[in-house]
N, C-alpha and C positions, 0 to 999 in steps of 0.2 A: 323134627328136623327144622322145619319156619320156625321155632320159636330157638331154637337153639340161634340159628341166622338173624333173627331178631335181638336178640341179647348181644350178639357180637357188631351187629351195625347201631345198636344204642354205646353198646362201653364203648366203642372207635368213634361215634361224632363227640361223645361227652367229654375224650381225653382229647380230641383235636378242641372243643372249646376249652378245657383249664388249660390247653398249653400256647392257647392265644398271647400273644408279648402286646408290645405298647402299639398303638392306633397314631396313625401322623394327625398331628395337631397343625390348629391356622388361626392366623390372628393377624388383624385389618388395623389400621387404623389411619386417619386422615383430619386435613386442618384445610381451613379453607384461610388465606394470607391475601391479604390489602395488597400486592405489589404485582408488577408480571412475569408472566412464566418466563421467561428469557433470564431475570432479575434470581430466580429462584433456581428454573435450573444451574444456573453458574456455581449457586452457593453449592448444589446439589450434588453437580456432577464430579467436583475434586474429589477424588478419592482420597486424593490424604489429606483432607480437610475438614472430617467429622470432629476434631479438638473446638473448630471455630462456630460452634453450632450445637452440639451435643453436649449438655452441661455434665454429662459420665464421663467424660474423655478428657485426660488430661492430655497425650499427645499418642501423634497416630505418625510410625514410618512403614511408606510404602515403594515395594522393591522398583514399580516403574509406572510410577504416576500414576496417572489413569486413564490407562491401557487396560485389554482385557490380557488376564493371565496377570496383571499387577497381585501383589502381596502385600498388606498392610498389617501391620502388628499394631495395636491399641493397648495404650498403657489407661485403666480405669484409675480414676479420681480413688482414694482410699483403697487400693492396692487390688491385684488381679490383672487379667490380660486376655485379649483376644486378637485370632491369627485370622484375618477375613481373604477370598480370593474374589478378585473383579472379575465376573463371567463375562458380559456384554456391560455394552453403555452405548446407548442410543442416542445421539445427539434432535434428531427430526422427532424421534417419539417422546425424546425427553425419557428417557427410563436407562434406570441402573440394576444390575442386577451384579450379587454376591452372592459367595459359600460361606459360612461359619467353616474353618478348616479343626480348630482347638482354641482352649482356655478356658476359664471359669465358668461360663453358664452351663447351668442346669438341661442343657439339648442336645441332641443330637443330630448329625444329616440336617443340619439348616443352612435351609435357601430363602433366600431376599430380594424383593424390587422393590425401590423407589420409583416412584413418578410424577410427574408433574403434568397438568391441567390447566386448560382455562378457567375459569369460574366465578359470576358473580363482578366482573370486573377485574376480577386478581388472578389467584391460583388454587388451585386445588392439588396439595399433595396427600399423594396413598403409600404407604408403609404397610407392606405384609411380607408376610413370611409363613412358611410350612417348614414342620421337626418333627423331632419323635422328641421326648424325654430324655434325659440324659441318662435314666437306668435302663436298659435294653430287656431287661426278664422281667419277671412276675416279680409283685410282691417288692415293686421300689421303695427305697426307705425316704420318708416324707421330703427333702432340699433336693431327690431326683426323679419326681414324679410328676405326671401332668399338671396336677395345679401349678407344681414349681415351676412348670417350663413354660408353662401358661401367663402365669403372674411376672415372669422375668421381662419376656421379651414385650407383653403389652406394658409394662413400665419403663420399658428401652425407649418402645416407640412412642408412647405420649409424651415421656419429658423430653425428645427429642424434637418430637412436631412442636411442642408446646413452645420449646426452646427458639427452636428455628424460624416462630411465627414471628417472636418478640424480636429478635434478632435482624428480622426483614422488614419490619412493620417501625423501625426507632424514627 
């Protein structure tokens, strides 16, 4: 009888491990900028002003500015789109926070803050975000898999910081 109840509380943890799906992924990234936070959160806080800053973005319309519960639609440089929602925006903390709603990237359930810092004389901006992959089961095919949703959004956030440094710093 124990070894029978043994065999069946081994086959039920081994089927709960294969039918594990995808793990939420996080990705940081940050720039330290010559200018002040005041200078930077401005550039920051427009929501619909990621075109003037973001070398991906050809042009961004957003349903009511930036307000929380705004809608911004992102038209991407060499075609695609993304549908983002303004959670919060903190004017005293300096931070922004969005939803990924739809569109082209490789994720899923992704959430977003921006923020802005003192630092060093200038600023300190932090880019992060937490998702899942964009394939939701087992066995994603490689353009929707963690690397991919990995490799997407830290390439959003460096050539964005990257961009946004040169951009503050002219």
């Amino acid at each position: 009888m124990r070894s029978a109840l043994a065999i069946l509380i081994l086959a039920t943890a081994s089927s709960l491990a294969i039918a594990h799906g995808p793990s939420r992924q996080k990705v940081t990234e940050q720039v330290t900028i010559k200018a002040p936070p005041a200078a930077v959160w401005a550039k920051l806080k427009d929501f619909n002003g990621l075109q003037s800053w973001h070398p991906a973005v050809e042009k961004s319309a957003a349903t009511d500015g930036s307000k929380a519960g705004s809608v911004r639609t992102l038209t991407i440089k060499g075609g695609g789109k993304a549908v983002e929602e303004l959670e919060s925006i903190n004017d005293e903390q300096m931070t922004l926070k969005y939803r990924y709603k739809e569109g082209t990237l490789p994720v899923s359930n992704y959430q977003s803050t921006l923020s802005v810092k003192p630092a060093d004389g200038g600023s300190q901006v932090e880019w992060r975000g937490a998702f899942y992959r964009g394939f939701p089961n087992n066995d994603p095919p490689p353009e929707l898999n963690d690397e991919a949703a990995i490799k997407a959004i830290t390439g959003i956030y460096k050539s964005g910081l990257e961009n946004l440094k040169k951009t503050l710093e002219k």
